[in-house]
C-alpha positions in Angstrom: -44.3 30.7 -10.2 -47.1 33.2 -10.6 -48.7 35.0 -7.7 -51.3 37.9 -7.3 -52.3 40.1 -5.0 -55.5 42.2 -4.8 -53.0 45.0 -2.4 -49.5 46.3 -2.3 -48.5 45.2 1.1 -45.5 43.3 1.3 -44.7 43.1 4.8 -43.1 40.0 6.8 -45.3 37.4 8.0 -45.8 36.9 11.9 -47.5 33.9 13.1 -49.7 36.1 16.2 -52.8 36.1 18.1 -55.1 38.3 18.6 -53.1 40.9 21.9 -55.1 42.0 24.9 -56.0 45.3 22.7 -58.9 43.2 21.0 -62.1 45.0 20.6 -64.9 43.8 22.1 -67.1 46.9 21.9 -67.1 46.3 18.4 -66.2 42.4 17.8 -69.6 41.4 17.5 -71.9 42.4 14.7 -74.9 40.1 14.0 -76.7 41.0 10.6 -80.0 39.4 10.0 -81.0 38.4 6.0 -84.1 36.7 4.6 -83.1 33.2 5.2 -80.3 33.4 7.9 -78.2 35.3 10.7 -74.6 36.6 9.4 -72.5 37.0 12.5 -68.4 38.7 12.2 -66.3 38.8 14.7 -62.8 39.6 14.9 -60.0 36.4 14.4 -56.6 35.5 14.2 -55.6 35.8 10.6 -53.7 32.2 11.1 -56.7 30.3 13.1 -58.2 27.6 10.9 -61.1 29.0 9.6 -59.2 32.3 8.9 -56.7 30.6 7.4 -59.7 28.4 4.9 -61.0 31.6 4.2 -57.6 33.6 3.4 -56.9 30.2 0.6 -60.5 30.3 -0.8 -60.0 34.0 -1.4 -56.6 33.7 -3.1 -57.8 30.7 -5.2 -60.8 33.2 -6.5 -58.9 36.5 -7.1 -55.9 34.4 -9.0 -57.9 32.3 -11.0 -59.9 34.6 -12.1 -57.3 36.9 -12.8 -55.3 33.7 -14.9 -58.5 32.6 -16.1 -58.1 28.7 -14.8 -58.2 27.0 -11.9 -55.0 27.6 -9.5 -53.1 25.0 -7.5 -52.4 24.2 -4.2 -48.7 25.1 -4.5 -49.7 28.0 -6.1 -51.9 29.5 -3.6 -49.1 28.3 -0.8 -46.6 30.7 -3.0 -49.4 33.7 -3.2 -49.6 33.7 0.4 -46.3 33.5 1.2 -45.5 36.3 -1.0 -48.6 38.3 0.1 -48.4 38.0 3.7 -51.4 39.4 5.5 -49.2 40.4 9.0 -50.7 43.9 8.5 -54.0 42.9 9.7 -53.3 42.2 13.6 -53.9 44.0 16.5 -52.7 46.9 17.0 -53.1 48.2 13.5 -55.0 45.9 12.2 -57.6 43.7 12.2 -59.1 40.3 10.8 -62.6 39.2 11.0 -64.4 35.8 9.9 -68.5 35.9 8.5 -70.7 32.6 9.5 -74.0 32.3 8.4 -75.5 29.6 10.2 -72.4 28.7 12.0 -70.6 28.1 8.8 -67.2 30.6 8.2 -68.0 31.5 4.7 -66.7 35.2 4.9 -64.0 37.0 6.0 -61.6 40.2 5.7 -59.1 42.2 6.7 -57.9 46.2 8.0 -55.3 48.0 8.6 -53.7 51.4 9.2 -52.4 53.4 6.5 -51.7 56.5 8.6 -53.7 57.3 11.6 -56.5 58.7 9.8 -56.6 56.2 7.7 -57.2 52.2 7.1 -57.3 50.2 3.9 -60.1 46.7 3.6 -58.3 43.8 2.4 -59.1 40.3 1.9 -62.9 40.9 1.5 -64.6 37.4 0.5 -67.5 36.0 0.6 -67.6 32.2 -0.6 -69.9 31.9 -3.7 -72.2 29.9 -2.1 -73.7 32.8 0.4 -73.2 35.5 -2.2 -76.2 37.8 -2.2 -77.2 36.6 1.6 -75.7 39.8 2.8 -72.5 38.8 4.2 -70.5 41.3 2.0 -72.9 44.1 3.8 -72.2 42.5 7.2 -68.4 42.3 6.5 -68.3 46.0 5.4 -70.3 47.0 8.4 -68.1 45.0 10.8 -64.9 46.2 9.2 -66.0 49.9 9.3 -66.7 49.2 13.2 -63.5 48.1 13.7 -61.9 51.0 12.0 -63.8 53.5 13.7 -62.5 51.9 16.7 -59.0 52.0 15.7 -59.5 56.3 15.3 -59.4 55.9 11.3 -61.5 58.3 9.8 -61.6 57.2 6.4 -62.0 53.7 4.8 -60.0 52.8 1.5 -59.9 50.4 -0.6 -57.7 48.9 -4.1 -59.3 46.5 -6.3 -59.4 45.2 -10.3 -61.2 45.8 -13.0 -62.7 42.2 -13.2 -63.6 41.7 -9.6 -67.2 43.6 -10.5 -69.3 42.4 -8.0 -66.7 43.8 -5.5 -67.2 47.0 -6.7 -71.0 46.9 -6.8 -70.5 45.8 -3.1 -68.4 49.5 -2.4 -70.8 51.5 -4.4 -74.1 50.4 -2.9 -72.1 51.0 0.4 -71.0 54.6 0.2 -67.9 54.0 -1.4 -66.5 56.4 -3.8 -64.0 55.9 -6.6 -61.1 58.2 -5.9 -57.6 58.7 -7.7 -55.0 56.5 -7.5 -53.4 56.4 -3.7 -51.0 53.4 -4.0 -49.4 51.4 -7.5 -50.2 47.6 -6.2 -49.6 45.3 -9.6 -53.0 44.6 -9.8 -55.0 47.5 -8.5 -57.1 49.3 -11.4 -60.1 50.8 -9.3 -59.2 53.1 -5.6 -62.2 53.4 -3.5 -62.8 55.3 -0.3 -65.7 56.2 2.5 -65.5 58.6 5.2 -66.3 57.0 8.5 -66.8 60.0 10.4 
């Protein structure tokens, strides 16, 4: 079975909540577009929406990386294989977009080293592409890593995924050498926070 990850992290998968350490100076983030309201907040990774979200993601990053539609089972395998533990509290974060109440974005943080966290997961479902969700989600997720004393902001992603890296370089990201050798990373971004 083929799977594919956008990041290196291989880490064993805990089925957690959100701990006591959640951040509510920072959960909240409501950006305003033309036509709607984009509102992130902080989530368990595994709560349903999170979990919608996480699947959508996967199904967009592998297919397009396979060029064809991927299966069920094989997007059940990819997360399995991919777990996305890293991303809870207290080095770590998930967060879910709505626009209009709907969860149509989402991603993911976490630590490198004190100094420094890594986005993961970013999505926004093609429907509310260019509503500003991806700017929301960046803003939100830089919040949350300020809050969690990171410094810097980095980022792995591939070649293909180009509005993904549109998204980083309108935001201040940079292209920078190489800091991990994830399978599939081809472009390393970062962003000073501070």
């Amino acid at each position: 079975m083929n799977t594919i990850n956008t990041h290196s992290d291989q880490r064993g998968w805990h089925d957690n909540q959100l701990g006591s350490d959640h951040l509510t100076t920072t959960a909240h983030l409501t950006a305003s577009t033309a036509s709607a309201s984009w509102t992130v907040v902080p989530e368990p990774v595994t709560s349903p929406d999170a979990t919608l979200l996480r699947r959508a993601y996967y199904a967009e990053v592998a297919g397009r990386y396979w060029n064809r539609q991927v299966t069920e089972a094989e997007i059940d395998q990819g997360l399995l294989d991919f777990p996305d533990d890293g991303l809870l509290p207290p080095t770590g974060r998930f967060v879910v977009g709505r626009r209009g109440g709907e969860p149509l974005a989402c991603g993911g943080l976490r630590l490198l080293d004190p100094a420094t966290a890594e986005l993961t997961k970013v999505y926004v479902d093609p429907r509310a592409r260019g509503t500003g969700g991806g700017a929301a989600l960046l803003e939100a997720l830089e919040a949350q890593g300020r809050a969690l004393g990171a410094e810097r902001v980095r980022l792995d992603t591939r070649s293909d995924l180009v509005e993904a890296r549109a998204l980083y370089a309108r935001h201040g990201y940079a292209e920078i050498p190489a800091y991990n050798s994830g399978p599939y990373a081809e472009h390393w971004f970062e962003k000073r926070l501070v």
